[in-house]
C-alpha positions in Angstrom: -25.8 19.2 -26.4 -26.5 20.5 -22.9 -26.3 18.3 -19.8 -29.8 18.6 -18.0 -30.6 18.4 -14.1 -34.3 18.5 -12.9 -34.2 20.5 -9.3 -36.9 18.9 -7.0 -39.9 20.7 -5.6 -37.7 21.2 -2.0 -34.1 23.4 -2.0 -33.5 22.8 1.6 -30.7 22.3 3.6 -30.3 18.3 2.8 -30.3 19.0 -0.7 -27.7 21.4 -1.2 -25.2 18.8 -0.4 -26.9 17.0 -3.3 -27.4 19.4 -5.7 -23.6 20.9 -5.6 -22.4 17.0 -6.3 -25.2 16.9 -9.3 -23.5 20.2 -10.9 -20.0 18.7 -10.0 -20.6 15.8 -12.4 -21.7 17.8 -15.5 -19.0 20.4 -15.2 -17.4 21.0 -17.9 -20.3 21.0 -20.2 -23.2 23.1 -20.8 -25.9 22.6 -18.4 -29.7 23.6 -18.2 -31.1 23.6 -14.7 -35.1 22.4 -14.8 -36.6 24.8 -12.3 -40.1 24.4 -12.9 -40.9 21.7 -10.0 -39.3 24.1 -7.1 -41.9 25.1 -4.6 -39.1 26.0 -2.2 -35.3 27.2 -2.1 -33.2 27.6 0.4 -30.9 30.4 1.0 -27.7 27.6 0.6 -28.9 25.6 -2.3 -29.3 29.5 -3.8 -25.4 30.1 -3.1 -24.8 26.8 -4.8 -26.7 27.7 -8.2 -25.1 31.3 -7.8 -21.4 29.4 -7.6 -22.7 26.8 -10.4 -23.2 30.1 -12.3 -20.4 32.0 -12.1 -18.0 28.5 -12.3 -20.0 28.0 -15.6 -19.2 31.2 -16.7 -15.8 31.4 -16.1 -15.5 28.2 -18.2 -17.6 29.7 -20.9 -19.9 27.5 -20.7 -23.5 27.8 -21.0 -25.7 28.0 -17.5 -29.2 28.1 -18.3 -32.3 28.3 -15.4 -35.8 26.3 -17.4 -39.0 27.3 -16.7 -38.6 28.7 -13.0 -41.8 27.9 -11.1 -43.0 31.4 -9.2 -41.8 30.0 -6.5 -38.3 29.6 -7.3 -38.2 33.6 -9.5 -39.7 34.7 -6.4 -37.1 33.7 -3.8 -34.5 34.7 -6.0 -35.4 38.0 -6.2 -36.2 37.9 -2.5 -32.2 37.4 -2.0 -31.5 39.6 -5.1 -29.8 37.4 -7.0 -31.8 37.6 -10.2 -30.1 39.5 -12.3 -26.8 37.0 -11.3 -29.1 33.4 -11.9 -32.2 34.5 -14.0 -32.6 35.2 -17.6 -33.7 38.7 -18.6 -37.2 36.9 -19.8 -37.9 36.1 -15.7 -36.2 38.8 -13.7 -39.6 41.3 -14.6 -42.3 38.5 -13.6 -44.9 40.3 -11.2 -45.7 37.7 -8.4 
């Protein structure tokens, strides 16, 4: 069974710190990330979901995003890291 972590409604600076222990702890396993509360992320807590990703991968384990809020599918394809963190189902979504 996958490891869960809800990501709150702010991605700022304070929380990256945070977030990259979160991911830390469930390594190892697979893991869905609960995006549907973000109303804002930052460009670090971004590179620390991107480095989740590709650590996940390179364990073969599964990294899945939940229910990205606009918000969150928006930013992310702001930076253009969408095709590298989203599933195919959210990297389309017109704002």
């Amino acid at each position: 069974m996958a490891a869960a972590i809800a990501l709150p409604e702010n991605l700022d600076l304070k929380a990256a710190a945070p977030l990259k222990a979160a991911l830390l702890e469930r390594r190892g396993a697979a893991i869905t990330v609960e995006a549907d509360q973000v109303r804002r992320l930052g460009g670090l807590c971004l590179q620390v979901l991107l480095a989740a990703r590709k650590a996940w991968d390179l364990d073969g384990q599964s990294f899945s995003i939940k229910g990205p809020s606009e918000a969150f599918v928006e930013t992310t394809r702001l930076f253009g890291a969408e095709r590298a963190l989203l599933s195919a189902e959210f990297q389309g979504a017109e704002s």
